[in-house]
mmCIF file as Biopython writes it, N, C-alpha, C and O atoms, coordinates in Angstrom:
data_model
#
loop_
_atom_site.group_PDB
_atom_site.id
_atom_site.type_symbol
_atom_site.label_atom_id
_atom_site.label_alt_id
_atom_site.label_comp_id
_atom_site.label_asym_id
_atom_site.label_entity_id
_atom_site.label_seq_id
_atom_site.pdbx_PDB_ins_code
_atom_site.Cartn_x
_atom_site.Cartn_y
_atom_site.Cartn_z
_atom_site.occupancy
_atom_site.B_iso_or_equiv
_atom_site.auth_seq_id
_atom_site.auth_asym_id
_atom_site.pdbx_PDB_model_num
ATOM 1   N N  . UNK A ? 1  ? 0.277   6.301   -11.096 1.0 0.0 1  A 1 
ATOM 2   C CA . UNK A ? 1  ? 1.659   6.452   -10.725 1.0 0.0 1  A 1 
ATOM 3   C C  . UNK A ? 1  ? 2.193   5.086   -10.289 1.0 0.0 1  A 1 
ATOM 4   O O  . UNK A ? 1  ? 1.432   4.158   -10.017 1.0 0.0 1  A 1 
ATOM 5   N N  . UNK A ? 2  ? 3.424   5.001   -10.237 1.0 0.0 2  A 1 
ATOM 6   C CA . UNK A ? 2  ? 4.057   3.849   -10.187 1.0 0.0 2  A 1 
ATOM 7   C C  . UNK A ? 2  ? 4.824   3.962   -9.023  1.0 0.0 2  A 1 
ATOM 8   O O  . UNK A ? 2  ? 5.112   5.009   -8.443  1.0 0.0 2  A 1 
ATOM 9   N N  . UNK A ? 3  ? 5.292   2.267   -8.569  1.0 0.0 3  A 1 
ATOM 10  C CA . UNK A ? 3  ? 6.985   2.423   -7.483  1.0 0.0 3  A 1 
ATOM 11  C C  . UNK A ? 3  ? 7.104   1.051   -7.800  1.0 0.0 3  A 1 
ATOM 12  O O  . UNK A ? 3  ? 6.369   0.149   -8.203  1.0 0.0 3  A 1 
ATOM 13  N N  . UNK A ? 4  ? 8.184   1.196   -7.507  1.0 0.0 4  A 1 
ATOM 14  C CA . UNK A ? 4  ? 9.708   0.177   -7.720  1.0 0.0 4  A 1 
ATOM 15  C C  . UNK A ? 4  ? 9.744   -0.021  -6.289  1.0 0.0 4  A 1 
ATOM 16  O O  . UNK A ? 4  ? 9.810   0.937   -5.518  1.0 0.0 4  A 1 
ATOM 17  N N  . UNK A ? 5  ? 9.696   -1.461  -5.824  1.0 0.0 5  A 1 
ATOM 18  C CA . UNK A ? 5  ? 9.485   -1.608  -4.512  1.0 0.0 5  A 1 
ATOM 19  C C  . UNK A ? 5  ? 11.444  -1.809  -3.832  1.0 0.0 5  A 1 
ATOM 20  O O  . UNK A ? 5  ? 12.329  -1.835  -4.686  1.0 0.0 5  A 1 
ATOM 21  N N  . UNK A ? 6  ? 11.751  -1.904  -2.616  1.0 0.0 6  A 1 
ATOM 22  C CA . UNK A ? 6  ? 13.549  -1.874  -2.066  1.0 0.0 6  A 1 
ATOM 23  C C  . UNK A ? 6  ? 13.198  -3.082  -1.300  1.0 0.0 6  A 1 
ATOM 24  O O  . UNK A ? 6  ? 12.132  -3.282  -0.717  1.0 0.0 6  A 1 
ATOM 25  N N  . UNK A ? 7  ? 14.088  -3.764  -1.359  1.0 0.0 7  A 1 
ATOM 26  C CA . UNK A ? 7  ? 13.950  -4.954  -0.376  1.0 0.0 7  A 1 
ATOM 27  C C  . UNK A ? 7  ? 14.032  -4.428  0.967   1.0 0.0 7  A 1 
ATOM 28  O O  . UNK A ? 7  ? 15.018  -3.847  1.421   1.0 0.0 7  A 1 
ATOM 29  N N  . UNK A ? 8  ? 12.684  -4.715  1.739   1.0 0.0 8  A 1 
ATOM 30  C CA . UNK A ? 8  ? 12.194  -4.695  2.922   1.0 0.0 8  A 1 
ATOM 31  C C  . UNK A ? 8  ? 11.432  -4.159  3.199   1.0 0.0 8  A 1 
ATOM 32  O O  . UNK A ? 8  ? 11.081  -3.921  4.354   1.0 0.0 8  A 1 
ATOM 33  N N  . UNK A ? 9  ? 10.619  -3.567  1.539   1.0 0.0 9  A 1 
ATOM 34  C CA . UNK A ? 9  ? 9.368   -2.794  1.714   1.0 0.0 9  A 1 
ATOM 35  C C  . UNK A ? 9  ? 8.280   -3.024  2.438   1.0 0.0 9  A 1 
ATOM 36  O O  . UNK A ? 9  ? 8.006   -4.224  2.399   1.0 0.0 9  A 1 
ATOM 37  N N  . UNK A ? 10 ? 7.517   -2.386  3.100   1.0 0.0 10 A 1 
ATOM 38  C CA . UNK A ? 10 ? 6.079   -3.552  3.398   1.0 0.0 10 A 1 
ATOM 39  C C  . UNK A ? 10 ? 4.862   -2.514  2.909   1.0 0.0 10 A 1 
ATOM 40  O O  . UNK A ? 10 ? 5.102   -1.308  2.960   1.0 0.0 10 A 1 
ATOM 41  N N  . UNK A ? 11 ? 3.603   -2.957  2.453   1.0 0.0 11 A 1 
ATOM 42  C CA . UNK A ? 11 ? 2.252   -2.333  2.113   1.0 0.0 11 A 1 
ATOM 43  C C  . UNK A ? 11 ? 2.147   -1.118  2.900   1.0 0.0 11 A 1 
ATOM 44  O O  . UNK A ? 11 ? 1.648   -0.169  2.296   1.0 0.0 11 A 1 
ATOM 45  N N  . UNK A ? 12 ? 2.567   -0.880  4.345   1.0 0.0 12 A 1 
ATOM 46  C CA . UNK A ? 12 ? 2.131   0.306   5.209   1.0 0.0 12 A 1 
ATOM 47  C C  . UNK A ? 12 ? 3.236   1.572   5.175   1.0 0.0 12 A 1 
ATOM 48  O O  . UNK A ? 12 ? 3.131   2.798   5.218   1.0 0.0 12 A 1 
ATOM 49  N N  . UNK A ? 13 ? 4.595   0.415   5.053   1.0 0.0 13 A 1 
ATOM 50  C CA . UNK A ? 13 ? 5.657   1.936   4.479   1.0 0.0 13 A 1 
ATOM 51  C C  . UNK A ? 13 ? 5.654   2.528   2.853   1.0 0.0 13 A 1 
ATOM 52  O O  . UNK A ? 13 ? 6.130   3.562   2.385   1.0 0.0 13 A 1 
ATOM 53  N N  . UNK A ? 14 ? 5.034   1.596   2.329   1.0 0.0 14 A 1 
ATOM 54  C CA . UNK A ? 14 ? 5.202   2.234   0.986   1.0 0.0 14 A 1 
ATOM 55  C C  . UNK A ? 14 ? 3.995   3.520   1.045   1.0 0.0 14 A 1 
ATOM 56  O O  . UNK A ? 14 ? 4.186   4.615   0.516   1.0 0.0 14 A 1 
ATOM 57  N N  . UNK A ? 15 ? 2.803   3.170   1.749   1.0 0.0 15 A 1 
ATOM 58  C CA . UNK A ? 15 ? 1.819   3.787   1.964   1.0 0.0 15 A 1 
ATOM 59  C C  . UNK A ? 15 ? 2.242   5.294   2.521   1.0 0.0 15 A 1 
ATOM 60  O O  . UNK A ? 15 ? 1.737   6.376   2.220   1.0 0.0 15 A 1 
ATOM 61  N N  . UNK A ? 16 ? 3.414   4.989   3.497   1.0 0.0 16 A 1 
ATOM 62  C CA . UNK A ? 16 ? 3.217   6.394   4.165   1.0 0.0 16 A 1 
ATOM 63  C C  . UNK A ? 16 ? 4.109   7.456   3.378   1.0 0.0 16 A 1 
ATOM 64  O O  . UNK A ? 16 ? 4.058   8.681   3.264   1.0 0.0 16 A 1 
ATOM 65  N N  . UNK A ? 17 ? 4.834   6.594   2.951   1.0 0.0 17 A 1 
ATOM 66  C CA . UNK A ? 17 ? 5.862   7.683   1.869   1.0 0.0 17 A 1 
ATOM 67  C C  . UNK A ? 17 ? 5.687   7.372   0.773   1.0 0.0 17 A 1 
ATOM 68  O O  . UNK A ? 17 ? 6.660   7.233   0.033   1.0 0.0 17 A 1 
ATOM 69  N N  . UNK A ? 18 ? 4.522   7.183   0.359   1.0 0.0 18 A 1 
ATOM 70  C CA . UNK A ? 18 ? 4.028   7.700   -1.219  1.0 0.0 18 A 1 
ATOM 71  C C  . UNK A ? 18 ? 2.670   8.092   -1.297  1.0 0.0 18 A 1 
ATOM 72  O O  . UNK A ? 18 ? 2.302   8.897   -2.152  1.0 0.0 18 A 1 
ATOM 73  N N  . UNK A ? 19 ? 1.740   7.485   -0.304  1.0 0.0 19 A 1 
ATOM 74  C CA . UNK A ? 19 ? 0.821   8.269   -0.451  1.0 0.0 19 A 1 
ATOM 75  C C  . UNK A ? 19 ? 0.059   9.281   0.945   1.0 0.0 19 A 1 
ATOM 76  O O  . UNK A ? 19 ? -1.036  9.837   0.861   1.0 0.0 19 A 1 
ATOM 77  N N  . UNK A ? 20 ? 0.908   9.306   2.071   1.0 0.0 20 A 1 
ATOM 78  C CA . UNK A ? 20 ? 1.032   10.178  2.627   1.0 0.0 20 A 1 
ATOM 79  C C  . UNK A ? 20 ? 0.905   9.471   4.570   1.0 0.0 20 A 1 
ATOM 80  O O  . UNK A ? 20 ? 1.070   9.831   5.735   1.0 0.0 20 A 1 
ATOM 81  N N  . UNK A ? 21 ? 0.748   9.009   4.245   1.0 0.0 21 A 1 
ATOM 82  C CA . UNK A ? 21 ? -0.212  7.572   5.504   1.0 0.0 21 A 1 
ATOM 83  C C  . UNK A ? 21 ? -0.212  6.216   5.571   1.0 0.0 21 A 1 
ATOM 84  O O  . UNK A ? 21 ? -0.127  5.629   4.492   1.0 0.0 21 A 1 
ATOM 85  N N  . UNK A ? 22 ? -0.283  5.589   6.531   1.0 0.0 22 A 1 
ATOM 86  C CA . UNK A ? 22 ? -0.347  4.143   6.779   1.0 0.0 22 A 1 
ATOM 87  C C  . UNK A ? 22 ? -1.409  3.363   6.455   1.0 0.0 22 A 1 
ATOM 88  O O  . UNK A ? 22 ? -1.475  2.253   5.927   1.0 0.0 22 A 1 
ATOM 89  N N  . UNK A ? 23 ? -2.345  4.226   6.913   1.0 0.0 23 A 1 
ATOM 90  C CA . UNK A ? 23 ? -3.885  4.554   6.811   1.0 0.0 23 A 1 
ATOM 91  C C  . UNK A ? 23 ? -4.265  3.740   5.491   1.0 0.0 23 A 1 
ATOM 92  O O  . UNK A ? 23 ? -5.233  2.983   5.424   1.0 0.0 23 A 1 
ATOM 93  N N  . UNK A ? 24 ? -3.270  4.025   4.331   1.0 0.0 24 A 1 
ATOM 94  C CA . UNK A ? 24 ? -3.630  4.024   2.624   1.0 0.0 24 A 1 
ATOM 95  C C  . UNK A ? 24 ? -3.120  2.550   2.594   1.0 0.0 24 A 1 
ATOM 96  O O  . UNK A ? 24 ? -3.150  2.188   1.418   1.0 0.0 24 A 1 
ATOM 97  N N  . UNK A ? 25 ? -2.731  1.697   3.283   1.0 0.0 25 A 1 
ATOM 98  C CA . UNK A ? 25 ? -2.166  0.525   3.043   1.0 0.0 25 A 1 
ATOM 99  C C  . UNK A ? 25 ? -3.642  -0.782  2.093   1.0 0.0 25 A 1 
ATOM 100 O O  . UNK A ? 25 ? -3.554  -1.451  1.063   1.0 0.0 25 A 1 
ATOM 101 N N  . UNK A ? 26 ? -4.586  -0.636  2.914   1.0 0.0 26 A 1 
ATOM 102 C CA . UNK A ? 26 ? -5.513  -1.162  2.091   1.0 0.0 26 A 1 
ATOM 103 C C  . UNK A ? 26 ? -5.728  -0.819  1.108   1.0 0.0 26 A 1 
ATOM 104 O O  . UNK A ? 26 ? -6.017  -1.701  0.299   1.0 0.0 26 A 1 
ATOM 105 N N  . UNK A ? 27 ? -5.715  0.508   0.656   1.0 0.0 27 A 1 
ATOM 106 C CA . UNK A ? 27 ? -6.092  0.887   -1.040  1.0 0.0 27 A 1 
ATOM 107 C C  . UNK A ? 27 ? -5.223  0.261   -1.776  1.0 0.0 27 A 1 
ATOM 108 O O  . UNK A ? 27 ? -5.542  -0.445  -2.733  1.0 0.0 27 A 1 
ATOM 109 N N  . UNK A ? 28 ? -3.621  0.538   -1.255  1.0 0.0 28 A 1 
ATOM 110 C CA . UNK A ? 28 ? -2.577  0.261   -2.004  1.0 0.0 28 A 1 
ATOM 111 C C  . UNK A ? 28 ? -2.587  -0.995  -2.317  1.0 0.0 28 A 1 
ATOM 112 O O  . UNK A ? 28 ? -2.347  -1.334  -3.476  1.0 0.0 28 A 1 
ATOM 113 N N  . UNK A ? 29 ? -2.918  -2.075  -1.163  1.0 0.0 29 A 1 
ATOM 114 C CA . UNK A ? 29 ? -3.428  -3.894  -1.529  1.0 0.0 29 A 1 
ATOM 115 C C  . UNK A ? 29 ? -4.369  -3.796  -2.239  1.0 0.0 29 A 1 
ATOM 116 O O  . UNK A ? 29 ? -4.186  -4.708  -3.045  1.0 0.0 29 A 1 
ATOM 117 N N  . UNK A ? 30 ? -5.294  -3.296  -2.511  1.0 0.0 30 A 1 
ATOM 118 C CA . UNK A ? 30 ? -6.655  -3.498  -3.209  1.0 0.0 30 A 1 
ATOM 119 C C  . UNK A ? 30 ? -5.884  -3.033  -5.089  1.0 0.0 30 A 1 
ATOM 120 O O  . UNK A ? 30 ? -6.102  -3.696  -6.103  1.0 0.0 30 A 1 
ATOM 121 N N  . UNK A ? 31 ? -5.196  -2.018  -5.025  1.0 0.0 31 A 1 
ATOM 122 C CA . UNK A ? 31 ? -4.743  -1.692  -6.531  1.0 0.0 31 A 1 
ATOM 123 C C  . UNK A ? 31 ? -3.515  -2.672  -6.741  1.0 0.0 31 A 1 
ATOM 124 O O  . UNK A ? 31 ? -2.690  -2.393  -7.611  1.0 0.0 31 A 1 
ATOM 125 N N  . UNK A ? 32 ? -3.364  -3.873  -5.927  1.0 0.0 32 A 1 
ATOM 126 C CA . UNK A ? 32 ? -2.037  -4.278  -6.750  1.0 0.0 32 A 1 
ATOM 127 C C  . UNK A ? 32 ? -1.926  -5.932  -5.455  1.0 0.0 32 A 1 
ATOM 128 O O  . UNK A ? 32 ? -1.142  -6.401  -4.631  1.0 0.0 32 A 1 
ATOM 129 N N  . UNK A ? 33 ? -3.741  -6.336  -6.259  1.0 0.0 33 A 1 
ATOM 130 C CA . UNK A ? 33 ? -4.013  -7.846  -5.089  1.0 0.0 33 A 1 
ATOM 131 C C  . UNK A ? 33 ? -3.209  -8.789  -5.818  1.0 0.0 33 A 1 
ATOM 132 O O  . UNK A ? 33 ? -3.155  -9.863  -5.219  1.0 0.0 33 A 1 
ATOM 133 N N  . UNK A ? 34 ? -2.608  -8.772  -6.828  1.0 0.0 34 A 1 
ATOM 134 C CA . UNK A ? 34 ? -1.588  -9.770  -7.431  1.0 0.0 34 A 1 
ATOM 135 C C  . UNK A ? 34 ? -0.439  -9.902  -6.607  1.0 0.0 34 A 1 
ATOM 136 O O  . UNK A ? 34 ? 0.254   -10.844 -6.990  1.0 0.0 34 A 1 
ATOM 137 N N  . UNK A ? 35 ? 0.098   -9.213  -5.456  1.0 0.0 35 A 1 
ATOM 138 C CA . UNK A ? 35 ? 1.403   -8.736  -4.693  1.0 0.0 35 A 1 
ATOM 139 C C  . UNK A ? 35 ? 0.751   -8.940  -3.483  1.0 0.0 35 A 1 
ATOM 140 O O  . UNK A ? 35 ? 1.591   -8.624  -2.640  1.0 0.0 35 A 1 
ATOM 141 N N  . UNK A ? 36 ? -0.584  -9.395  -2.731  1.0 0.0 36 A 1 
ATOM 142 C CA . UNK A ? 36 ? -0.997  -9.572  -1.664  1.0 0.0 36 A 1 
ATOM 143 C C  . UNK A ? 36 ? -0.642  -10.373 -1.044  1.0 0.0 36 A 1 
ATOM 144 O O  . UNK A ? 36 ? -0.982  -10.234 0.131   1.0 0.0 36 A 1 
ATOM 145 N N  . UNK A ? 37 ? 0.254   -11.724 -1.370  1.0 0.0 37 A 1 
ATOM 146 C CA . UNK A ? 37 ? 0.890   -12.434 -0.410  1.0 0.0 37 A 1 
ATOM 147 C C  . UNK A ? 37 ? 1.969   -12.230 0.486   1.0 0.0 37 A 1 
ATOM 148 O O  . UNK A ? 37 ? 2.215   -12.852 1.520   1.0 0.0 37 A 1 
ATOM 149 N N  . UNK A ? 38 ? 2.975   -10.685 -0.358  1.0 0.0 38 A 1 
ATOM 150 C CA . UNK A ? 38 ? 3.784   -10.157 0.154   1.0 0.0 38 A 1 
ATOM 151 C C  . UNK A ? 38 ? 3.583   -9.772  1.390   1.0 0.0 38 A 1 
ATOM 152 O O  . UNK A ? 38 ? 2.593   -9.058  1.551   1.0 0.0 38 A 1 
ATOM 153 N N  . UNK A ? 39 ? 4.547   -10.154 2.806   1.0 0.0 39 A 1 
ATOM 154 C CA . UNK A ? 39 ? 4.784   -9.014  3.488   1.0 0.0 39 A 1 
ATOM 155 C C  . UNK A ? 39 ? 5.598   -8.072  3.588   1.0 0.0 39 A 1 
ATOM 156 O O  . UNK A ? 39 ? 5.394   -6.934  4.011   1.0 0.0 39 A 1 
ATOM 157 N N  . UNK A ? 40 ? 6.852   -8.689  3.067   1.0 0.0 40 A 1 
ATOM 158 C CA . UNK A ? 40 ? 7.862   -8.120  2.993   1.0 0.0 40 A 1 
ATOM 159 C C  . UNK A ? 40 ? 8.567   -8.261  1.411   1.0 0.0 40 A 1 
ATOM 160 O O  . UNK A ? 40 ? 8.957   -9.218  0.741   1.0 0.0 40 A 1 
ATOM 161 N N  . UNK A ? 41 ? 8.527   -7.254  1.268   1.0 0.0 41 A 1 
ATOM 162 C CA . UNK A ? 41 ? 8.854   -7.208  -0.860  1.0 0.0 41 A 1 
ATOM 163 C C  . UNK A ? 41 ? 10.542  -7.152  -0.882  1.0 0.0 41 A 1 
ATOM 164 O O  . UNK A ? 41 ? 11.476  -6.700  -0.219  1.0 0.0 41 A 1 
ATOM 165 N N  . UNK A ? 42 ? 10.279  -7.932  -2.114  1.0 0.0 42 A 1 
ATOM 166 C CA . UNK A ? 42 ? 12.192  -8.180  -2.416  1.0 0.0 42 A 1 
ATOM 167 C C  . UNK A ? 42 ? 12.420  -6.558  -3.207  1.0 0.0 42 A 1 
ATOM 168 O O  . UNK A ? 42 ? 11.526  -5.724  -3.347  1.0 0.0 42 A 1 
ATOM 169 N N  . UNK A ? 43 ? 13.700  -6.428  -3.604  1.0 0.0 43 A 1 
ATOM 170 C CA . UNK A ? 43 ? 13.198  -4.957  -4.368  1.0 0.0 43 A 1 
ATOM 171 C C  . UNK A ? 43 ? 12.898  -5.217  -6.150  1.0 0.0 43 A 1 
ATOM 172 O O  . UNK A ? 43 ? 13.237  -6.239  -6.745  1.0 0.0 43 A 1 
ATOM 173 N N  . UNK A ? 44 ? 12.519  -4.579  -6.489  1.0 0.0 44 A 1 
ATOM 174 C CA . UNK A ? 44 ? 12.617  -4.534  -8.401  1.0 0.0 44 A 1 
ATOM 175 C C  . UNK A ? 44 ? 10.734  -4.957  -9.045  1.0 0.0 44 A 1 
ATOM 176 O O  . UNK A ? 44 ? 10.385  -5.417  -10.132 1.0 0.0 44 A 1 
ATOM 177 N N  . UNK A ? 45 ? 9.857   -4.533  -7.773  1.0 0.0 45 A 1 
ATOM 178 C CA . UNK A ? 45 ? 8.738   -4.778  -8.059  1.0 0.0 45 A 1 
ATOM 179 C C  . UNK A ? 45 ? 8.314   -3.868  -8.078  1.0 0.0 45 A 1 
ATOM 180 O O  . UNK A ? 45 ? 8.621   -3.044  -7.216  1.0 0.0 45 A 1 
ATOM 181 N N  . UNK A ? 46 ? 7.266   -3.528  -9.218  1.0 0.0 46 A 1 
ATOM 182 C CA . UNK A ? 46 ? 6.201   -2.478  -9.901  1.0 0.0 46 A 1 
ATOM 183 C C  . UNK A ? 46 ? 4.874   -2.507  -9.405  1.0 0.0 46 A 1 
ATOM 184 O O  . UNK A ? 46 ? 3.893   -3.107  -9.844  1.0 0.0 46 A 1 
ATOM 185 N N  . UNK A ? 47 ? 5.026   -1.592  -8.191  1.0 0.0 47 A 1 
ATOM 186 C CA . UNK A ? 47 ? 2.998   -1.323  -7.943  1.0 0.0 47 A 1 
ATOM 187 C C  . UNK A ? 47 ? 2.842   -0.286  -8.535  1.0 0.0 47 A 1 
ATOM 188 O O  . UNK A ? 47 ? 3.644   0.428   -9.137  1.0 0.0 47 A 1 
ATOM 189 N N  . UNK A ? 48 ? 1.329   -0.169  -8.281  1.0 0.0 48 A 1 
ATOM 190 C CA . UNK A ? 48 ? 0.438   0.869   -9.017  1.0 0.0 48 A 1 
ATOM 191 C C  . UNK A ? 48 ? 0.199   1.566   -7.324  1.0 0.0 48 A 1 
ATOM 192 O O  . UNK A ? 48 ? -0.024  0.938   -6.289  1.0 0.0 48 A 1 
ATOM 193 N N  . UNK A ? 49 ? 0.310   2.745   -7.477  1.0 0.0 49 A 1 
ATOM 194 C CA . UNK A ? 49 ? 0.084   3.532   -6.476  1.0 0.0 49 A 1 
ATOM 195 C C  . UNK A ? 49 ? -1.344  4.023   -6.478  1.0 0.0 49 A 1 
ATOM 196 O O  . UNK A ? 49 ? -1.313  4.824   -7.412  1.0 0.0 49 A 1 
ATOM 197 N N  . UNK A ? 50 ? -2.395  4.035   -6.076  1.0 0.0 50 A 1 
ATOM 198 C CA . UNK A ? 50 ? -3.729  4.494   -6.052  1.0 0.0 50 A 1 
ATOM 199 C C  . UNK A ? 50 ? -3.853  5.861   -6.219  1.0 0.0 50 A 1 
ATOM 200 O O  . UNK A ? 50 ? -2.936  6.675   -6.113  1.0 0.0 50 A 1 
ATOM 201 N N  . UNK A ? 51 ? -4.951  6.083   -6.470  1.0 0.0 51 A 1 
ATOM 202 C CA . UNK A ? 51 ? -5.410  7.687   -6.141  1.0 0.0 51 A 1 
ATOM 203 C C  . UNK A ? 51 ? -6.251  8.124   -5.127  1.0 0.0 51 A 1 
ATOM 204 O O  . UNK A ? 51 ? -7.467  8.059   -5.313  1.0 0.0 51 A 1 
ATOM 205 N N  . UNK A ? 52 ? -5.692  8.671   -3.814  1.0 0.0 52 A 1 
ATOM 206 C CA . UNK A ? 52 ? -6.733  8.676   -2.751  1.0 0.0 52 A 1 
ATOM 207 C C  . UNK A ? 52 ? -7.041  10.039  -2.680  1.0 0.0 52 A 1 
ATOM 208 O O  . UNK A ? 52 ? -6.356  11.061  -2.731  1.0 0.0 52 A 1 
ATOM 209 N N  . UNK A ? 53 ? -8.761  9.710   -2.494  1.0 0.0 53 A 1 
ATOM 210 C CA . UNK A ? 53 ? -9.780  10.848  -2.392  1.0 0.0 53 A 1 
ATOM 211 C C  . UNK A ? 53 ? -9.419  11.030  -0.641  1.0 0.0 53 A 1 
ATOM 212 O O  . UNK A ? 53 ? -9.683  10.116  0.140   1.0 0.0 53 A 1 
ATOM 213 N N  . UNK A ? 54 ? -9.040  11.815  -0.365  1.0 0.0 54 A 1 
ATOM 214 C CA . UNK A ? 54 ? -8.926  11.972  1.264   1.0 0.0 54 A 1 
ATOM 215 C C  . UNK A ? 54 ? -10.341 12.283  1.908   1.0 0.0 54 A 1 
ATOM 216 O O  . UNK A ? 54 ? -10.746 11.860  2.990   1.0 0.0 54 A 1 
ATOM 217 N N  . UNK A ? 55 ? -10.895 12.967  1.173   1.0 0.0 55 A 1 
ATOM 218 C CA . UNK A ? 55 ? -12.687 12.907  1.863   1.0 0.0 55 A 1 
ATOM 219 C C  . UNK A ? 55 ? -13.743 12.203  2.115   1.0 0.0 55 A 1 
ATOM 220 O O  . UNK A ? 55 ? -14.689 12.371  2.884   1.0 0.0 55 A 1 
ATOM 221 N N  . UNK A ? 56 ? -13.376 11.126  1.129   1.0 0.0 56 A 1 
ATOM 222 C CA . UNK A ? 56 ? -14.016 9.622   1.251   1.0 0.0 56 A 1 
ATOM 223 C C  . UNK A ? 56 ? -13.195 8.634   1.695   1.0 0.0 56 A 1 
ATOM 224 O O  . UNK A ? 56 ? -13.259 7.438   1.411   1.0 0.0 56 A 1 
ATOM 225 N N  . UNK A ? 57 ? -12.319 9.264   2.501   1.0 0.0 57 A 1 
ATOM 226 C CA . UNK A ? 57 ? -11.163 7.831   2.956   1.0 0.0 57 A 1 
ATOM 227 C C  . UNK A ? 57 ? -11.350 8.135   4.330   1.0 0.0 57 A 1 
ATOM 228 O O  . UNK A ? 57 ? -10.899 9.229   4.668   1.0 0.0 57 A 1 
ATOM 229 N N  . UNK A ? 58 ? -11.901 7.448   5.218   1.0 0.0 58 A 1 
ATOM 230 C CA . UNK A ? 58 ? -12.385 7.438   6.207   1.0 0.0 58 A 1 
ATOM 231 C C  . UNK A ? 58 ? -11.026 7.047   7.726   1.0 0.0 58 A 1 
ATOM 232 O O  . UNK A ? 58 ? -10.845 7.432   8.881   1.0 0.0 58 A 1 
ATOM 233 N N  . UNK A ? 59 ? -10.528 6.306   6.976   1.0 0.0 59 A 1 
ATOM 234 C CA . UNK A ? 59 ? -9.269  6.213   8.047   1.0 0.0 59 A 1 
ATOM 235 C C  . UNK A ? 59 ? -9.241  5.273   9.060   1.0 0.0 59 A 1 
ATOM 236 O O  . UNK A ? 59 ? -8.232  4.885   9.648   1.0 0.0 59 A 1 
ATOM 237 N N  . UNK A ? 60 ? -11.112 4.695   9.366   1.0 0.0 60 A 1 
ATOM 238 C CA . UNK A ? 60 ? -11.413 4.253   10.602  1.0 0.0 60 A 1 
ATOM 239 C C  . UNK A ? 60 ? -10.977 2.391   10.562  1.0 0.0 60 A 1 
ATOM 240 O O  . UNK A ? 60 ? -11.180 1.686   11.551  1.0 0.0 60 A 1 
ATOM 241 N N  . UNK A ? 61 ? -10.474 1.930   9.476   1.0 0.0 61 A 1 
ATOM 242 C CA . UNK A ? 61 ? -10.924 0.635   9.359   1.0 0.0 61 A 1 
ATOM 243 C C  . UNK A ? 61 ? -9.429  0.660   9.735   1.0 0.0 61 A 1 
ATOM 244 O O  . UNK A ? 61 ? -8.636  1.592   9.859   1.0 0.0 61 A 1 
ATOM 245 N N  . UNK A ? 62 ? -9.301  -0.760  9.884   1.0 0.0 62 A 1 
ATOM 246 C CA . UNK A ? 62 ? -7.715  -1.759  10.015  1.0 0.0 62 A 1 
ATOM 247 C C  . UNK A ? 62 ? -6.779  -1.932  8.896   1.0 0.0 62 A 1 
ATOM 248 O O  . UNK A ? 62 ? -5.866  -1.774  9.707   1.0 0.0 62 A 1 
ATOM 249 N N  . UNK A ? 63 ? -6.531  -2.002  8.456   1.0 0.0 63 A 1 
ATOM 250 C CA . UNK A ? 63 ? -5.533  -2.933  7.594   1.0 0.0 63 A 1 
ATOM 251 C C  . UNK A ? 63 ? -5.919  -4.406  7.249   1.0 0.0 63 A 1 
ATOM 252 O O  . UNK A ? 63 ? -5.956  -5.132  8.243   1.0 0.0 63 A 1 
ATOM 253 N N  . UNK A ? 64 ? -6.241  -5.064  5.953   1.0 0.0 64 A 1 
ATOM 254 C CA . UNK A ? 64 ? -6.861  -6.431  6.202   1.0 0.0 64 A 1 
ATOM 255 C C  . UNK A ? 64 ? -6.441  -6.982  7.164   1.0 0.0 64 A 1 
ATOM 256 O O  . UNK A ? 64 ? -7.227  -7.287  8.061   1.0 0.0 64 A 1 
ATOM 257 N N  . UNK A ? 65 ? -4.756  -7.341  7.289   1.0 0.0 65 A 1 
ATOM 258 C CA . UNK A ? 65 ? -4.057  -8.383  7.771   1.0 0.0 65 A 1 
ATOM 259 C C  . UNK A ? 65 ? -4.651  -8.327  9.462   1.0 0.0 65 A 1 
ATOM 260 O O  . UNK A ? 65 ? -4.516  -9.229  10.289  1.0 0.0 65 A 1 
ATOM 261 N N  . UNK A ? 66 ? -5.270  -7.113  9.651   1.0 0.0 66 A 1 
ATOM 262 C CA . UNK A ? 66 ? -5.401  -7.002  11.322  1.0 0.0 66 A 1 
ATOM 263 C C  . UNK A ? 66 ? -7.406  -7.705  11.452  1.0 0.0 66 A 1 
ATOM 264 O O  . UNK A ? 66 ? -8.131  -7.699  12.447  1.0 0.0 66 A 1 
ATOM 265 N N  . UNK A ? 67 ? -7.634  -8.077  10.409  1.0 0.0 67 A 1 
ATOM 266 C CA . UNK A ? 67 ? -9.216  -8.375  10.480  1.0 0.0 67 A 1 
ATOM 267 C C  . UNK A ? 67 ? -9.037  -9.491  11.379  1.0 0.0 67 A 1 
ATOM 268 O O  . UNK A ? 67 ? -10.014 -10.125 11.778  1.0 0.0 67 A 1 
#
């Protein structure tokens, strides 16, 4: 699945309203590390939205940017 990013997107809101959580922000960087410098997205950009297994998504880790 796809999104069209709005200017002022960031990795953790796109996360929570598309794939349900904030939580998903690392998957969502990991499917679309070409856009990883972004923090803040202009609009008219195409990610790939992941597919999260919620049973193997553990929830417990950070967000890179917080390593």
């Amino acid at each position: 699945m796809r999104y069209t990013t709005k200017s002022g997107d960031t990795f953790d809101i796109i996360a929570k309203e598309n794939l349900g959580k904030e939580k998903y922000a690392k998957e969502l960087m990991q499917a679309n590390k070409e856009y990883i410098e972004f923090v803040i997205f202009p609009a008219g950009i195409e990610l790939e939205l992941p597919e999260i297994d919620e049973e193997s998504s553990s929830g417990k880790q950070a967000p890179p940017w917080r390593d």
